[in-house]
C-alpha positions, 0 to 999 in steps of 0.5 A: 720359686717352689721348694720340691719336697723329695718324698713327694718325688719318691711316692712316683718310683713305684710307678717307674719300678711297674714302668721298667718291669713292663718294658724289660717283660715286652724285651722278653716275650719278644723272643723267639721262643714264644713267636706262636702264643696268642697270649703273648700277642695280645699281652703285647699289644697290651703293653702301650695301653698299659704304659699309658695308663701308668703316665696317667696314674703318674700325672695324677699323682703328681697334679695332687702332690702339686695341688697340696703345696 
């Protein structure tokens, strides 16, 4: 059984910090207010795209992390 070193585990909580910040950010521009700003449509429809390529970065980093054990 492998023994998990926390500050392998730490090095990915920027990426969850980038990770909340872009959902609490969509939560946001989805208000009312900004309902007519091309740019917040298409900084929305964005977003998933965004999300996906922090999961990639984080399994990257994790596969690393793993592979230098």
């Amino acid at each position: 059984m492998k023994k998990h070193s926390p500050k392998k585990e730490l090095i990915l909580l920027p990426v969850l910090f980038v990770a909340i910040l872009l959902c609490v950010a969509g939560h946001f521009l989805l208000q009312p207010n900004y309902q007519d700003s091309h740019t917040v449509e298409y900084l929305l429809a964005a977003l998933p795209f965004a999300l996906f390529g922090l999961v990639i970065i984080a399994f990257k980093v994790a596969s690393k992390n793993d592979n230098q054990d």
